[in-house]
C-alpha positions as CSV (number, residue, x, y, z in Angstrom):
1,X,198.6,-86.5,121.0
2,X,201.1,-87.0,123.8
3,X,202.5,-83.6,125.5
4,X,206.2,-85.9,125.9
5,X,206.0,-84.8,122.1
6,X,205.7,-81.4,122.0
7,X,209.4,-79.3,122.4
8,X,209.9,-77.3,125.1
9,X,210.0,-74.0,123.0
10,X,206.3,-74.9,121.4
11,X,205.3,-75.1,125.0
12,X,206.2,-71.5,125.7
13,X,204.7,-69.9,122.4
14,X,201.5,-72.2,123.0
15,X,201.3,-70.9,126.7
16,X,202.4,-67.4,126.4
17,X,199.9,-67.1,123.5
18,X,196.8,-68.6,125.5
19,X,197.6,-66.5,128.6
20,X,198.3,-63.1,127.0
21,X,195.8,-62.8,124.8
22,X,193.3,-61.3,128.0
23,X,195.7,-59.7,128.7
24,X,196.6,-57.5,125.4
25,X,192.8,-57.1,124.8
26,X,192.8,-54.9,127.8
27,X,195.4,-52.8,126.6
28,X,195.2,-52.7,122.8
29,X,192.7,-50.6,122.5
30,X,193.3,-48.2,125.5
31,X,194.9,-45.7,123.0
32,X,191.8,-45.6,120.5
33,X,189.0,-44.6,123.6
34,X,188.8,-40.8,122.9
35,X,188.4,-41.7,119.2
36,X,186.0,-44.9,119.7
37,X,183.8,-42.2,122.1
38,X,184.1,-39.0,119.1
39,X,183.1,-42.2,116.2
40,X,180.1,-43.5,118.6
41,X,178.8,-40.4,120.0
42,X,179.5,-41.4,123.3
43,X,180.9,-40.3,126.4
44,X,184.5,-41.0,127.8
45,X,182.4,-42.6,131.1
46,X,180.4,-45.1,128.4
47,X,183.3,-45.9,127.2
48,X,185.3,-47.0,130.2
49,X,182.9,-49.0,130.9
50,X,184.2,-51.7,128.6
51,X,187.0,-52.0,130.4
52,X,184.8,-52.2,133.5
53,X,182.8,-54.8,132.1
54,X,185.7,-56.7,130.3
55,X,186.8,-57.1,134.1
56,X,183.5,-58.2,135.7
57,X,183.1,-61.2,132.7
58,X,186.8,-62.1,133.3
59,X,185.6,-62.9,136.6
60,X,182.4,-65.0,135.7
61,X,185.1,-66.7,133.4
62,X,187.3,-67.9,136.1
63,X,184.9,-69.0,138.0
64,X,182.9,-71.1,135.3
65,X,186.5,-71.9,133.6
66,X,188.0,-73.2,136.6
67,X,185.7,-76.5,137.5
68,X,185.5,-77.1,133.5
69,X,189.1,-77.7,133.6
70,X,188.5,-80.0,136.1
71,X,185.6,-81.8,135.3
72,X,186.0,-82.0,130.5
73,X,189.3,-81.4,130.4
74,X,191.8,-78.2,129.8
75,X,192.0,-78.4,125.9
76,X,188.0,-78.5,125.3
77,X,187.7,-75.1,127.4
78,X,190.6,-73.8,125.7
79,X,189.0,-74.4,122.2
80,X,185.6,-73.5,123.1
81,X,186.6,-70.3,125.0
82,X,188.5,-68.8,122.5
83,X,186.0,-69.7,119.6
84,X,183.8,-67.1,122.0
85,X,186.2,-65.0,122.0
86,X,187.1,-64.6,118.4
87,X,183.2,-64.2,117.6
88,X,182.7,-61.1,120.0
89,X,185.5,-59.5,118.8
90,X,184.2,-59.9,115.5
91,X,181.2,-58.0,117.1
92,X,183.2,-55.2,118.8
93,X,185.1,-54.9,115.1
94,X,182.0,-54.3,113.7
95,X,180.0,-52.0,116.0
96,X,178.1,-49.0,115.7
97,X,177.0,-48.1,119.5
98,X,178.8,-48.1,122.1
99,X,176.6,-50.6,124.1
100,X,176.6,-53.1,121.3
101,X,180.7,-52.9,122.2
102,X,179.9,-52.7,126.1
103,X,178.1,-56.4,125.6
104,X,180.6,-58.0,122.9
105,X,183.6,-56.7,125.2
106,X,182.0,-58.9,128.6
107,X,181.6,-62.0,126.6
108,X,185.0,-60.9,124.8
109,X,186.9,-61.7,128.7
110,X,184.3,-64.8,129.0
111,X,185.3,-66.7,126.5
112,X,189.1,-65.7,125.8
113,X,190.0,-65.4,129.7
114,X,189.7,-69.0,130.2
115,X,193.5,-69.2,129.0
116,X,194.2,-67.5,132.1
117,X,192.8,-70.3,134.0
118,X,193.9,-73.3,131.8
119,X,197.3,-72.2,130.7
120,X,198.6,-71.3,134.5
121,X,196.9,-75.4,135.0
122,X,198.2,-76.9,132.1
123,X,201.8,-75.5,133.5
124,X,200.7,-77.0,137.1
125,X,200.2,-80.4,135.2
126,X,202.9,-80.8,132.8
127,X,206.5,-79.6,134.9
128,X,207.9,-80.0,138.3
129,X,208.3,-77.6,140.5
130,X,211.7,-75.7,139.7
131,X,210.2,-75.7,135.9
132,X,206.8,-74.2,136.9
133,X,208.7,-71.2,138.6
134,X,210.2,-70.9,135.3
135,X,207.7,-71.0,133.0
136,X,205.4,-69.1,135.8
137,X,208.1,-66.0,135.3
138,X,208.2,-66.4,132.1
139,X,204.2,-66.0,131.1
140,X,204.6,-63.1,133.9
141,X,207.1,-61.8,131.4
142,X,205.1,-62.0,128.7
143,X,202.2,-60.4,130.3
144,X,204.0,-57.9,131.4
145,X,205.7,-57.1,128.1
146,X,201.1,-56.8,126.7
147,X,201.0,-53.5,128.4
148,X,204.3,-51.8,127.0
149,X,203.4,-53.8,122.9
150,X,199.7,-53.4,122.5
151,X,199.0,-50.2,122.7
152,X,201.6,-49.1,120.9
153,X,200.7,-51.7,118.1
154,X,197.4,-50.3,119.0
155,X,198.4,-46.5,118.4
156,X,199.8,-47.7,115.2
157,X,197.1,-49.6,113.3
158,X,194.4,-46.7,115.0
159,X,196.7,-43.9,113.2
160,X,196.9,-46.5,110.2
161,X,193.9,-48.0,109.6
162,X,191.4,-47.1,112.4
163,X,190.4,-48.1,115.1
164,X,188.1,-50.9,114.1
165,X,190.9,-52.9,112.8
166,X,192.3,-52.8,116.3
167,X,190.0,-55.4,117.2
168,X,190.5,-57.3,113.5
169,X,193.9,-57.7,114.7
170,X,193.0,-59.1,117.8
171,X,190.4,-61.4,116.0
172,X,193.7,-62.4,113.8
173,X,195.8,-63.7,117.2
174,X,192.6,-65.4,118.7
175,X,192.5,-67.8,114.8
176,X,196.3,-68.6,115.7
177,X,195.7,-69.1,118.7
178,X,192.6,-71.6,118.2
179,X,194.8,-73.3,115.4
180,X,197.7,-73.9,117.9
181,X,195.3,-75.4,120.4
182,X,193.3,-77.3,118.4
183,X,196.5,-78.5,115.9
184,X,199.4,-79.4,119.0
185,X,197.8,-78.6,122.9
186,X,197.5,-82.4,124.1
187,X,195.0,-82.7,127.1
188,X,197.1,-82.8,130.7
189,X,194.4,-83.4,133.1
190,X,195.4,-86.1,135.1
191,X,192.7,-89.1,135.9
192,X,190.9,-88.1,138.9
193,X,187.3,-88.2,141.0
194,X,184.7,-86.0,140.3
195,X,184.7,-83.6,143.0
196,X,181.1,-81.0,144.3
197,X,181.9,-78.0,142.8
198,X,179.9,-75.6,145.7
199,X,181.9,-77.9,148.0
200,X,185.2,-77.3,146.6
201,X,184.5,-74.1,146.6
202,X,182.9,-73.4,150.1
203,X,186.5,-75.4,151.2
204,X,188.6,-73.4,149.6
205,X,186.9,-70.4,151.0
206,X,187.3,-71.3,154.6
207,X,191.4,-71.9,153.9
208,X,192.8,-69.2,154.9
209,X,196.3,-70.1,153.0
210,X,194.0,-70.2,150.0
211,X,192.2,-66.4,151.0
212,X,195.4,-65.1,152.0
213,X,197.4,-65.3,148.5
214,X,194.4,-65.0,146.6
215,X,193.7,-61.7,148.6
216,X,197.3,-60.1,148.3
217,X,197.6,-60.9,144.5
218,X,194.0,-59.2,144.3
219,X,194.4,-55.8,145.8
220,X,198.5,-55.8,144.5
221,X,196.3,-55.8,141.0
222,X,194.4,-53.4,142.3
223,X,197.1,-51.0,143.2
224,X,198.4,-50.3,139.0
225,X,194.9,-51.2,137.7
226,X,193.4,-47.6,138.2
227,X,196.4,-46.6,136.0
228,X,195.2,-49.1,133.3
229,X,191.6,-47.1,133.5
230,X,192.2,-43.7,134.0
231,X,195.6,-43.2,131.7
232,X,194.3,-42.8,128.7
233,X,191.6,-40.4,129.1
234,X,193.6,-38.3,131.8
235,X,196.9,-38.1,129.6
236,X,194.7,-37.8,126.3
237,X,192.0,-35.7,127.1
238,X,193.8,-33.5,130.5
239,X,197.6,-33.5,129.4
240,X,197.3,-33.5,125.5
241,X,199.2,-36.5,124.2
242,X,198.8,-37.9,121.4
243,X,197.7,-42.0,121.0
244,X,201.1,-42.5,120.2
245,X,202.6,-40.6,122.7
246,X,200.1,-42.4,125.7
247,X,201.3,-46.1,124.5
248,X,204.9,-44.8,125.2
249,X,204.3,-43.3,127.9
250,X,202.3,-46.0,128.9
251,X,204.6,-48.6,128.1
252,X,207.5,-47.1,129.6
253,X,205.3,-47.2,132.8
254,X,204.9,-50.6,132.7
255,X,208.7,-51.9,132.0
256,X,208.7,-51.5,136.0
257,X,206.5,-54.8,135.7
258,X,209.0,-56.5,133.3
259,X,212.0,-55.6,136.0
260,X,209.8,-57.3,138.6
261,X,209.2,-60.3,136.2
262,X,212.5,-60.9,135.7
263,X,213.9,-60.1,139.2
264,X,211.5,-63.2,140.5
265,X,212.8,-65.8,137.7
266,X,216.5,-64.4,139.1
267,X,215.4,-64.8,142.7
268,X,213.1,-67.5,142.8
269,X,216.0,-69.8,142.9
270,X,217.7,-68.7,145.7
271,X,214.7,-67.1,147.7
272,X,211.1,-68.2,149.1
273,X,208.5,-66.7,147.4
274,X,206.6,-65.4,150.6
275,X,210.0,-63.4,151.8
276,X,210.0,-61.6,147.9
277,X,206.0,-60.9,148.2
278,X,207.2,-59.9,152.0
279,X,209.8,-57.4,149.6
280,X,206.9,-56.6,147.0
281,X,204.6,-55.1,150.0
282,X,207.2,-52.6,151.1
283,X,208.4,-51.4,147.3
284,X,204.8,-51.1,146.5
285,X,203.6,-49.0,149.8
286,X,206.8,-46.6,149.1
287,X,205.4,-46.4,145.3
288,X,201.9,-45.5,146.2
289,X,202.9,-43.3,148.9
290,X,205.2,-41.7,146.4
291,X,202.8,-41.1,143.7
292,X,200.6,-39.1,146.5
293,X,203.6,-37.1,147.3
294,X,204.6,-36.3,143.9
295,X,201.2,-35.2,142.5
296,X,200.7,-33.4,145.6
297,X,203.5,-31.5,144.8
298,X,203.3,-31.4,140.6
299,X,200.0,-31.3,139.9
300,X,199.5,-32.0,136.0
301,X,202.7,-33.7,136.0
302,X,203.5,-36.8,133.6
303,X,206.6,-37.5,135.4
304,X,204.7,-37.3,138.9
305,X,202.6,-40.1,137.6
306,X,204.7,-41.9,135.5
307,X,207.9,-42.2,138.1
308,X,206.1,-44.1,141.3
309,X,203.9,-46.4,138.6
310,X,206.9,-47.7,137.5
311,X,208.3,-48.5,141.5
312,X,204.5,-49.8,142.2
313,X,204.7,-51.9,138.5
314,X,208.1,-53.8,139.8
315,X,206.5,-54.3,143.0
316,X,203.6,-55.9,140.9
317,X,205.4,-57.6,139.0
318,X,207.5,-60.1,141.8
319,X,204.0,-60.4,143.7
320,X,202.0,-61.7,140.6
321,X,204.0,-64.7,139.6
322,X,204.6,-65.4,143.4
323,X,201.3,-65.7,144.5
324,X,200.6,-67.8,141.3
325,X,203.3,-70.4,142.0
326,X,202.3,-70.9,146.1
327,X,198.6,-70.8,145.8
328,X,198.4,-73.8,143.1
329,X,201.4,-75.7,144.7
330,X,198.7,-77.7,147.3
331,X,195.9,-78.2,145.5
332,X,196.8,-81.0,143.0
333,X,193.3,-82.9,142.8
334,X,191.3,-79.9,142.4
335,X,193.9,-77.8,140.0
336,X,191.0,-76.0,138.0
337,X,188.8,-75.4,140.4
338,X,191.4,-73.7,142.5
339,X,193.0,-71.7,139.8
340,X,189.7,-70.7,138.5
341,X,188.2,-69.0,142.0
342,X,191.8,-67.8,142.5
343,X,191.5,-65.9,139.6
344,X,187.8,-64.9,139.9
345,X,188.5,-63.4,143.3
346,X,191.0,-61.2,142.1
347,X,189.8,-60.1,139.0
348,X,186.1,-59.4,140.6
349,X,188.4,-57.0,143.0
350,X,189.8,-55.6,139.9
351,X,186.1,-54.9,138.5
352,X,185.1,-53.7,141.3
353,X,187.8,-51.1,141.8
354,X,187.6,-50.2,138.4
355,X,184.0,-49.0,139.0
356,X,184.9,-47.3,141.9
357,X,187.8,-45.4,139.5
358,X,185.4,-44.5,137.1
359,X,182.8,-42.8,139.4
360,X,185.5,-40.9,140.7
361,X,187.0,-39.6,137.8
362,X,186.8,-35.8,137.1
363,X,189.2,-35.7,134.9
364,X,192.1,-35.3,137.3
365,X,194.6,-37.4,138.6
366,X,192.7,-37.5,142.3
367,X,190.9,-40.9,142.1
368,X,193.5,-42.9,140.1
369,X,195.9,-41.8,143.3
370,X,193.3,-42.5,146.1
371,X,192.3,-45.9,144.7
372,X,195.6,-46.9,144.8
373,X,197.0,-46.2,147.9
374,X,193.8,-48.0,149.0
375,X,195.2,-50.9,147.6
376,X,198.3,-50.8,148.5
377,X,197.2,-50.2,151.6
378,X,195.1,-53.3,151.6
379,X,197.4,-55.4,150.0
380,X,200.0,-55.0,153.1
381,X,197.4,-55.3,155.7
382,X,196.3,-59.1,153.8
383,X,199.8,-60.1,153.8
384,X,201.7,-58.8,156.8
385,X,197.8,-59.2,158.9
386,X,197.1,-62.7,157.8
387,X,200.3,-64.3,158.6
388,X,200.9,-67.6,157.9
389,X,198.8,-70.5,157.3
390,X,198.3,-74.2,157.5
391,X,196.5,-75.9,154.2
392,X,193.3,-77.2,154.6
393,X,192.6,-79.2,151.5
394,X,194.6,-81.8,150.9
395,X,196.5,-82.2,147.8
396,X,195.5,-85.7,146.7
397,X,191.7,-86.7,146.4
């Protein structure tokens, strides 16, 4: 199977498909949490923690998925990985405790997350540069456009059918997308030397152009993520909207993201992408900054919340795909392996502050805000503090 063969448009339905399915198994079921907790007798707290744990196994995923790539190939991991998935969602489909749906949801990120890893390589391996900004934005679109469909479809089949067939739905997209892969996804890893994965890795550590856009697109995550956690218990439970009414709410939040998507695929052209992460550091300060202010002011306010999310999203949204497209540029020979601690870096951050969110939460708005102007916080010092940086890896083995 030669990927000369495949058309261009296949290449973005395969990719998009691969790479957003993580993505809208975070946020599907966001909507159905109050009612998965009331059906499993358990509490809002044991609940969150399978997004919590979702988070932490993405991380193992990266890490493990990323060297794989490298070493068997990207299509094997791809199959394998999302044959995982579609089996622990089976699980989490068919659940009747809460931890039983805790443990299917980690291996749930384990096995399905390593399209993050592959996909993001695959594009590395198969298109120039000017193509991979492209098709970089335009995954960035589609993963930002998860957040604002899924749990509204979510909403839907919960008020529907229940929330079990949430997950059956999800199981549905995982057997397309294992079909796809196995049926048309050629294998693009390029012939190269086995390289000491602890080495690699212990190299890539000590680089500080590696740290510093692995760092920034970390904590920018980190800075909308407590949104993603809190949200729909806080607007459920606190401000009395319905599932339906939280995945539009929740949604219109997010179309900040899909402004941000599409103002690097317009930019990107014309503009380096370190002066529009320079630009995504100042939007997203003003945003958190503003979302203190504002429920300072209005406290149980939706519009207080909902109004500097969406200035914080399009600041998330140019950063993401930025630091994507400069971090895997020098790396050619070690591709995987790169990608995949990339990734584990930042979504270990992200597990880590979603703990963080959750041991806060009292049921206000208080820790959502503090966690993220933490971030934000963080993320400017990484990127205006670091400054930059001369690669140490080179990009050929």
């Amino acid at each position: 199977m030669s990927a000369k063969n495949l058309h261009p448009r296949t290449w973005t339905i395969l990719l998009l498909l691969v790479v957003c399915l993580p993505r809208l198994t975070i946020d599907a079921y966001l909507p159905s949490l109050p009612a998965m907790a009331d059906a499993l007798h358990a509490s809002d707290a044991q609940l969150q923690l399978t997004l919590t744990l979702y988070m932490a196994g993405y991380a193992v995923s990266m890490l493990v998925c990323g060297p794989l790539c490298d070493r068997i190939g990207r299509r094997p991991v791809l199959l394998w990985g999302t044959l995982l998935y579609l089996f622990a969602t089976l699980v989490c489909a068919t659940a009747s405790s809460a931890g039983t749906i805790i443990i299917a949801r980690m291996f749930q990120a384990l096995g399905g997350c390593s399209g993050t890893v592959a996909g993001r390589v695959i594009v590395r391996d198969q298109f120039d540069q000017r193509t991979q900004a492209a098709m970089l934005s335009r995954i960035s679109m589609g993963m930002a456009l998860s957040p604002i469909v899924a749990p509204l479809a979510g909403s839907l089949i919960d008020a529907a059918l229940g929330w079990r067939w949430v997950f059956i739905g999800l199981g549905l997209l995982a057997t397309v997308s294992l079909a796809m892969t196995g049926l048309l996804l050629p294998e693009t890893r390029p012939v190269q030397a086995s390289a000491n994965i602890l080495s690699t890795y212990r190299r890539l550590l000590s680089d500080r152009y590696f740290l510093r856009y692995a760092l920034a697109i970390s904590f920018v995550y980190c800075t909308y993520f407590p949104f993603v956690a809190e949200s729909s218990v806080l607007l459920q439970r606190t401000m009395h909207l319905s599932a339906t009414g939280y995945a539009l709410v929740f949604g219109l939040t997010v179309t900040g993201y899909v402004g941000g998507s599409h103002g690097f695929r317009r930019l990107s052209a014309s503009h380096p992408a370190d002066r529009l992460i320079s630009g995504a550091v100042l939007l997203n300060i003003a945003g958190a900054v503003m979302l203190m202010s504002a429920t300072t002011l209005f406290r149980d306010s939706i519009t207080a919340i909902v109004l500097p999310f969406i200035v914080i999203m399009l600041s998330v949204g140019v950063a993401i795909p930025a630091c994507q497209f400069r971090v895997l540029q020098p790396y050619a020979s070690i591709t995987g392996s790169a990608s995949g601690l990339f990734f584990f870096i930042q979504m270990a951050l992200t597990a880590i502050c979603s703990l963080v969110t959750s041991r806060l939460s009292d049921g206000s708005a208080a820790p959502m805000v503090y966690v993220t102007l933490g971030s934000s916080l963080a993320f400017g010092a990484v990127w205006l503090g670091a400054g930059k940086a001369a690669v140490k890896i080179p990009s050929t083995s």
